[in-house]
MARRO-221155 format. One record per residue (C-alpha): x, y, z. Coordinates in steps of 0.25 Angstrom, whole numbers, plus 5000, padded with zeros to 4 digits. Layout:
<atom c1="X" c2="Y" c3="Z"/>
...
# end
This chain:
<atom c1="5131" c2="5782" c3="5112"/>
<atom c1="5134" c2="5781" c3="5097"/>
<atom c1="5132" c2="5794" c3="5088"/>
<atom c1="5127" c2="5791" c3="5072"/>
<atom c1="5136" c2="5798" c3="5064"/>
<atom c1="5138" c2="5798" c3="5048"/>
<atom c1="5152" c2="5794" c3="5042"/>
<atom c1="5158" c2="5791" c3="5029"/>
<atom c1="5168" c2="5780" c3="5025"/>
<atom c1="5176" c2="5778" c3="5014"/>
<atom c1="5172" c2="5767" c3="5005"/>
<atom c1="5182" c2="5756" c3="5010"/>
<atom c1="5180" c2="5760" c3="5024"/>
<atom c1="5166" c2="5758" c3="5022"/>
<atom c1="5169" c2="5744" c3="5016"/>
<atom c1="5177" c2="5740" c3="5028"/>
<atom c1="5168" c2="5745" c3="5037"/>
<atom c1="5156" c2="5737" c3="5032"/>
<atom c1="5164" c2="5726" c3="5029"/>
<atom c1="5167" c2="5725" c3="5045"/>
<atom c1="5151" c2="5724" c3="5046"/>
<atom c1="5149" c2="5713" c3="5036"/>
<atom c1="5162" c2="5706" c3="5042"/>
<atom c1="5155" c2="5708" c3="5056"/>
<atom c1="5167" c2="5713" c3="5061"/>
<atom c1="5158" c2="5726" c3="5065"/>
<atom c1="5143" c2="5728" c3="5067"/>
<atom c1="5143" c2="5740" c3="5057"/>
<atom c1="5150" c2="5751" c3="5050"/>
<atom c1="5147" c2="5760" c3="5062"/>
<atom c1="5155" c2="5750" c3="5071"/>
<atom c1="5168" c2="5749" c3="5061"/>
<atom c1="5169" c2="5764" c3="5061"/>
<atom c1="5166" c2="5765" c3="5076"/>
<atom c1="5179" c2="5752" c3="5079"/>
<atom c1="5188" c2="5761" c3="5070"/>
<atom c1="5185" c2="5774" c3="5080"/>
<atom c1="5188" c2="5765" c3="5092"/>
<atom c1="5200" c2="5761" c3="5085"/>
<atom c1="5205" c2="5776" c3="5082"/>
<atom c1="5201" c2="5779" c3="5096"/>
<atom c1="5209" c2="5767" c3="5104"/>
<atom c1="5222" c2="5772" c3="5095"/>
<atom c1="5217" c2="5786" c3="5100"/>
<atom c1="5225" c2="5792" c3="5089"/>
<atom c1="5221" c2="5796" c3="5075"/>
<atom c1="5230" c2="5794" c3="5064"/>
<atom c1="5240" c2="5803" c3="5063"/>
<atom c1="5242" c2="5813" c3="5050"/>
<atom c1="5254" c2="5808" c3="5045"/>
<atom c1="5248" c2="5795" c3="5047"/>
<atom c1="5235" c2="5799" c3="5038"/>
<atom c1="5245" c2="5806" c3="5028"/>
<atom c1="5249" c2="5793" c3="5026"/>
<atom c1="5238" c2="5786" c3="5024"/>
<atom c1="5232" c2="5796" c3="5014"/>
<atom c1="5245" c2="5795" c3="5004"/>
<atom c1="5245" c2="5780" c3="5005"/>
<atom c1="5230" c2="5780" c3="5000"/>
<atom c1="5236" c2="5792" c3="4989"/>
<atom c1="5245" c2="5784" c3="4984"/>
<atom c1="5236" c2="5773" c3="4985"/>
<atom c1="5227" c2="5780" c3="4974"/>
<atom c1="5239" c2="5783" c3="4963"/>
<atom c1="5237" c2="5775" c3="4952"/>
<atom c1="5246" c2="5762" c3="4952"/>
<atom c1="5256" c2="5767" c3="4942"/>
<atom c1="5261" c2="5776" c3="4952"/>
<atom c1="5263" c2="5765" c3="4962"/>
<atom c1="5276" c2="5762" c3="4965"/>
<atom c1="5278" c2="5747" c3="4963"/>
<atom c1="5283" c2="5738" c3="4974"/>
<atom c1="5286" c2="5723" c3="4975"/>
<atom c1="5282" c2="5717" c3="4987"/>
<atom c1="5295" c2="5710" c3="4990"/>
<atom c1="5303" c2="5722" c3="4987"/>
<atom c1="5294" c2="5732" c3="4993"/>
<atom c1="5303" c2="5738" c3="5002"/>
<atom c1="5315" c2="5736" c3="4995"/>
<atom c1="5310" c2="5745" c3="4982"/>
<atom c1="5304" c2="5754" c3="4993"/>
<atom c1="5316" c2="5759" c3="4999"/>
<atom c1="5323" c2="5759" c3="4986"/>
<atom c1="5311" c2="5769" c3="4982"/>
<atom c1="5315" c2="5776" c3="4994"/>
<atom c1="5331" c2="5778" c3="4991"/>
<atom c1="5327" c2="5782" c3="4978"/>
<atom c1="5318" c2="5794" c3="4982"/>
<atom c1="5330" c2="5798" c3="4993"/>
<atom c1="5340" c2="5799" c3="4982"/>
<atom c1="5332" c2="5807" c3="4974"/>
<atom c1="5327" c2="5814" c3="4985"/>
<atom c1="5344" c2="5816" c3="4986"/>
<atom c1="5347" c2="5819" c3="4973"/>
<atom c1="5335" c2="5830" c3="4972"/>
<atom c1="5327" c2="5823" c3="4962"/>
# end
């Protein structure tokens, strides 16, 4: 038995979503949202707070403007990483 409820998506969840049904990868929106409950349900677990923490600073950060963007070259990423890294420690060390 299916029950007709109203939702509301955001604006890029709703683009996915209807691009599913152009691409025919679904019969229509209703179906989308119904594969990602099935989804949810066969993990049987919702995400998890710190997990969602997560996701909401990412998307924070996300918004700063990109002056305040740390710059990072790709071959070096992880390298100028972990040096940020020893650099907050030893201030963290020297109470600065």
């Amino acid at each position: 038995m299916t029950v007709k409820i109203s939702i509301e998506l955001d604006e890029s969840h709703r683009e996915f979503a209807e691009k599913m049904v152009k691409d025919g990868v679904y019969p229509s929106i209703s179906s989308v949202v119904q594969a990602g409950i099935e989804q949810m349900m066969l993990n049987d677990e919702v995400p998890a707070d710190a997990l969602a923490g997560m996701a909401d600073e990412i998307r924070r950060r996300m918004e700063l403007p990109k002056d305040q963007w740390i710059p990072l070259e790709g071959d070096r990423m992880f390298e100028e990483v972990r040096a940020l890294i020893r650099q907050k420690k030893a201030e963290k060390q020297n109470g600065v």
